[in-house]
C-alpha positions as CSV (number, residue, x, y, z in Angstrom):
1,X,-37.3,-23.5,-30.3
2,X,-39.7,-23.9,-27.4
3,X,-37.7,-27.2,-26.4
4,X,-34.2,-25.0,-26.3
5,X,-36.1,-22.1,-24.1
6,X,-37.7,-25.1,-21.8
7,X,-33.9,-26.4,-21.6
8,X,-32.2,-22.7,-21.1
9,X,-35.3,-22.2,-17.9
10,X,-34.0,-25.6,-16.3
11,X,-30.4,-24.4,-16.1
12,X,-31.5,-20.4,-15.1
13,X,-33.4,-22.4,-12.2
14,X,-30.8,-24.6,-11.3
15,X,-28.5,-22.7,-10.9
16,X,-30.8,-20.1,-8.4
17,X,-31.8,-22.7,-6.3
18,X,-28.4,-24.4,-6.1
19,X,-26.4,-20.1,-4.7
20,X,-29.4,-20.2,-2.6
21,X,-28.3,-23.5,-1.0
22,X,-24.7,-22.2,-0.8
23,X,-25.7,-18.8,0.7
24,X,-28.5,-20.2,3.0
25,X,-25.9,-21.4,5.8
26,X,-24.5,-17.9,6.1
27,X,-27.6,-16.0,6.0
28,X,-29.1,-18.3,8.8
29,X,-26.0,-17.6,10.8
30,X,-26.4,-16.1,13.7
31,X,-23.5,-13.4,14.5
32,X,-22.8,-13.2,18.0
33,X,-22.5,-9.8,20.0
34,X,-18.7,-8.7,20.8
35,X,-17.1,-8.2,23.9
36,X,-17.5,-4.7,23.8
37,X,-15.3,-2.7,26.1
38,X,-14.7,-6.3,28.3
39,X,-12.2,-7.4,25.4
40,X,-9.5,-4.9,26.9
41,X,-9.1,-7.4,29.7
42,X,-8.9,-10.3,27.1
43,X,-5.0,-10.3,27.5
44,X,-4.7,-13.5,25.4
45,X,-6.5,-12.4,22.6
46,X,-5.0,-9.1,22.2
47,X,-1.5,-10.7,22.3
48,X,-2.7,-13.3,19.7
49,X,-4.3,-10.6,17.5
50,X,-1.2,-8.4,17.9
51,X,1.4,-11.7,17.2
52,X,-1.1,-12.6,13.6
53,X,-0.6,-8.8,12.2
54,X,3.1,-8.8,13.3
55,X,3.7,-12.3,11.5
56,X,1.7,-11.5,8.4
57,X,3.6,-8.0,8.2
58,X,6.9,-9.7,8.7
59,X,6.1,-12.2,6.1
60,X,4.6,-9.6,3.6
61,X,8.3,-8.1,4.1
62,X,10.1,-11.3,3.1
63,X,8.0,-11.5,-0.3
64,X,7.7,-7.5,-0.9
65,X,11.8,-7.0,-0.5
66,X,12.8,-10.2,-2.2
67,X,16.1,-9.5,-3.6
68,X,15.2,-9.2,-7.4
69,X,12.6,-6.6,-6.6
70,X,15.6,-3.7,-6.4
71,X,17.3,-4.9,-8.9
72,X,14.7,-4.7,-11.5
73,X,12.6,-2.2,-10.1
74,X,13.2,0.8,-12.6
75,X,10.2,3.2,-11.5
76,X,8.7,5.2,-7.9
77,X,5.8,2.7,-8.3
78,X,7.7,-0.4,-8.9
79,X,10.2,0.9,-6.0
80,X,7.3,1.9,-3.7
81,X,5.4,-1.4,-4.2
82,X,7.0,-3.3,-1.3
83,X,5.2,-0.6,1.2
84,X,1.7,-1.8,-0.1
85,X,2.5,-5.5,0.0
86,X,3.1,-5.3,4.0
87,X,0.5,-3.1,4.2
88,X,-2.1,-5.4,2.1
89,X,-0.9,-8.6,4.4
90,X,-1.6,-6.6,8.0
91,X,-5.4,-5.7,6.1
92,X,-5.8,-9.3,5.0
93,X,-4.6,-10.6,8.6
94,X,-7.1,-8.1,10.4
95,X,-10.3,-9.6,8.2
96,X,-8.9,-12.9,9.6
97,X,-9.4,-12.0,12.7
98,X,-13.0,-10.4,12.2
99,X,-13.9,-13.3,10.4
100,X,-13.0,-15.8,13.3
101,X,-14.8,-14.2,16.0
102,X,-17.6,-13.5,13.6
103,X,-17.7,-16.4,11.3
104,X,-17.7,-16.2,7.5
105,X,-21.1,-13.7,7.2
106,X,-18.9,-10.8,7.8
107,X,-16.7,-11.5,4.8
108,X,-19.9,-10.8,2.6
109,X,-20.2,-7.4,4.1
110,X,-16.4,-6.9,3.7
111,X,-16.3,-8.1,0.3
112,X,-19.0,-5.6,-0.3
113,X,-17.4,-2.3,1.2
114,X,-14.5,-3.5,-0.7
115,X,-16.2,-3.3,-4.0
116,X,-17.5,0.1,-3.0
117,X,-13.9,1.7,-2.2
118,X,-12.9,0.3,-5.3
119,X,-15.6,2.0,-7.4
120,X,-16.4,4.9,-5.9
121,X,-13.3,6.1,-4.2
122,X,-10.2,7.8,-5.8
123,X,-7.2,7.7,-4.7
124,X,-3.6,8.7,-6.1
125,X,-2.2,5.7,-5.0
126,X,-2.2,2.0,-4.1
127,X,-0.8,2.9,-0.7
128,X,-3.5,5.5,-0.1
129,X,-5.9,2.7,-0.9
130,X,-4.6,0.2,1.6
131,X,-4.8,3.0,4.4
132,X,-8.6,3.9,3.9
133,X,-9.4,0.1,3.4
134,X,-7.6,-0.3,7.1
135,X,-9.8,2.4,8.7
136,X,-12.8,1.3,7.0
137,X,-11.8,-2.3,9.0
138,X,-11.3,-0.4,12.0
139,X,-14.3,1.5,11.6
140,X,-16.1,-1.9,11.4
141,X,-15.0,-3.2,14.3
142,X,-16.0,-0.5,16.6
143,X,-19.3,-1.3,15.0
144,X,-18.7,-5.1,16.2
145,X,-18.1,-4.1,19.0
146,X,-14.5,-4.8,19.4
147,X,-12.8,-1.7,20.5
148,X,-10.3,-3.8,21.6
149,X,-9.7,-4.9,17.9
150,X,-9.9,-1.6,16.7
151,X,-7.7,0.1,18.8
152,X,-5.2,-2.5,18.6
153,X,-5.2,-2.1,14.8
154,X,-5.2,1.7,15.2
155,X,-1.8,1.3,17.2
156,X,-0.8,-1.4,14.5
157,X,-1.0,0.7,11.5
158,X,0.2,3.9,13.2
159,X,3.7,2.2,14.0
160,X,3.5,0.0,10.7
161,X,3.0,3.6,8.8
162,X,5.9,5.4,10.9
163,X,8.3,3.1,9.5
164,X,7.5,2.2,6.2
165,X,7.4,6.2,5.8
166,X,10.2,7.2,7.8
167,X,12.1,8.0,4.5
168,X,10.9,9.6,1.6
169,X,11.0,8.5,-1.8
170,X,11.5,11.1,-5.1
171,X,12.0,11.1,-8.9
172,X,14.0,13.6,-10.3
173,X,13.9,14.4,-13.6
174,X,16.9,16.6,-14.9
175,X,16.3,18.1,-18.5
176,X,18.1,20.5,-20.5
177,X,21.8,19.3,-19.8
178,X,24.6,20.1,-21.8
179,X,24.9,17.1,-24.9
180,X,28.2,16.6,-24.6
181,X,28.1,16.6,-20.7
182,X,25.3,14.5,-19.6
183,X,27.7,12.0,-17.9
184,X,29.3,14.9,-16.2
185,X,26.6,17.0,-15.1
186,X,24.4,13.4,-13.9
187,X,27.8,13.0,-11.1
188,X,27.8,16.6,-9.9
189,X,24.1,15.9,-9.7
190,X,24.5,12.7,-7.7
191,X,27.3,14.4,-5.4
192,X,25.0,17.0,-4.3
193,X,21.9,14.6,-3.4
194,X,24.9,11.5,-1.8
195,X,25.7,15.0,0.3
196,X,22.3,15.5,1.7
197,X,22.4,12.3,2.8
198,X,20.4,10.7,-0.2
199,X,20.3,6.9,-1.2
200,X,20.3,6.5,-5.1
201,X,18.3,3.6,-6.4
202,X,17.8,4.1,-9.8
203,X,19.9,6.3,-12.0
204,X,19.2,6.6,-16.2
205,X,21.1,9.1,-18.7
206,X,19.6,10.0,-21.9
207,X,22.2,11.6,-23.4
208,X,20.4,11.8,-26.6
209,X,17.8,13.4,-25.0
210,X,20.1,15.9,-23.2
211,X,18.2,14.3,-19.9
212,X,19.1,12.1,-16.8
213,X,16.6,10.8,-13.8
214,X,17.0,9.8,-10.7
215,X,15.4,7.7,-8.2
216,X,16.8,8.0,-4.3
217,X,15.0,8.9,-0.4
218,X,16.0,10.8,1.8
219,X,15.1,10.9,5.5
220,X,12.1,13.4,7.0
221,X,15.1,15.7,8.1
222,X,16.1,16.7,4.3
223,X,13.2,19.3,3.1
224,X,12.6,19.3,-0.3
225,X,13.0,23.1,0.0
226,X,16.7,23.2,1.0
227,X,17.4,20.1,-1.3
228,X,15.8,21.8,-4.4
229,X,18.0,24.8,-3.2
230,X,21.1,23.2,-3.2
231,X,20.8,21.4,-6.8
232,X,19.9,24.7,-8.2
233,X,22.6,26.5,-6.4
234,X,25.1,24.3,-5.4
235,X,26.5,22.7,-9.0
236,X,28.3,24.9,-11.8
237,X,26.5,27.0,-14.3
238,X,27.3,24.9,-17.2
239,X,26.3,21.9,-15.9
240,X,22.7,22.8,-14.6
241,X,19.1,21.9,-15.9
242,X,15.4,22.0,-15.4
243,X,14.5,20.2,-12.7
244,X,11.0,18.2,-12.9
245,X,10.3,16.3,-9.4
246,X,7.9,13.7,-8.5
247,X,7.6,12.6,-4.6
248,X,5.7,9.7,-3.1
């Protein structure tokens, strides 16, 4: 027994000492100050910077709207996914960026506010997550000292975030339709929102369950007011049901 706990001592040690010699690079490194306000005159950097979160947004794109994606996509999660892929590759292209001009001791401390968003901060949604992780990078640089960086990624994300959200996405959930008039009542449904200028993505009838949902965004100019209105107003009496809606 006393042989095994001699044994299991020599492996706890060993493996101490040998994270200690991994880590002791990095904790000896010495992290140089940034340029401070000089970097808005660092023309080639800030070009460079802006070129590596274009690219990695543009690439995040080609993966995020691969052509299967819609076509099995069946849910606002599934359909809103592609949003927080480009969003995730312009947040993994910034830490790049820190982590050049800083060397690799900043990934520990970005590693580590990344495991604090991710356990003590609740958000409804992946995309939400993405954003805060991107001013919490910003945030960091200004402590860097790179308000060039952060600025830069400031303007970045506001643009990237003005289109990816220049159309709104929502889930409709019709229930209560006529039984023998769910096919029906789903195309006077789908007239009404093709009307208000709405792309349909998904569309799915229950007509055992009396029920049919759709999937579609509209642009900012359509208010979920006056389209609510005109799918409560707008179809025939016999052909209405309760309308359940879900935005993102």
């Amino acid at each position: 027994m006393r042989s095994i706990w001699l044994g299991s001592a020599l492996i706890v040690f060993a493996t101490v000492a040998r994270a200690q010699s991994i880590l002791e690079p990095f904790g000896n490194e010495v992290v140089t100050p940034g340029a401070g306000w000089l970097g808005f005159t660092d023309w080639a950097f800030v070009t460079s910077a802006f070129l590596t979160l274009s690219l990695a947004s543009i690439l995040g794109a080609v993966v995020a709207y691969h052509p299967r994606h819609g076509q099995t996509a069946d849910s606002i999660e599934e359909i809103e996914a592609p949003k927080v892929y480009i969003i995730y590759s312009a947040i993994g292209a910034l830490i790049g960026i820190i982590v050049v001009k800083y060397g690799l001791a900043v990934g520990f401390v970005l590693f580590g506010i990344g495991g604090l968003i991710r356990v003590r901060t609740i958000l409804q949604s992946a995309t939400m997550t993405g954003r805060l992780i991107f001013v919490t990078l910003i945030g960091l640089s200004c402590g860097l000292e790179m308000p060039h960086v952060a600025v830069l990624a400031t303007v970045f994300v506001f643009i990237l975030i003005f289109i990816l959200d220049s159309r709104v996405t929502y889930r409709i959930n019709i229930q209560a339709l006529p039984k023998k008039r769910v096919a029906e009542a789903a195309a006077a449904y789908r007239t009404i929102l093709e009307r208000h200028g709405c792309f349909i993505l998904s569309e799915k009838k229950y007509p055992s369950k009396e029920r049919v949902t759709f999937i579609f965004r509209c642009g900012r100019a359509t208010s979920l007011v006056d389209l609510e209105e005109s799918l409560e107003t707008g179809l025939d009496q016999s052909l209405q049901g309760a309308l359940d809606w879900e935005v993102d």
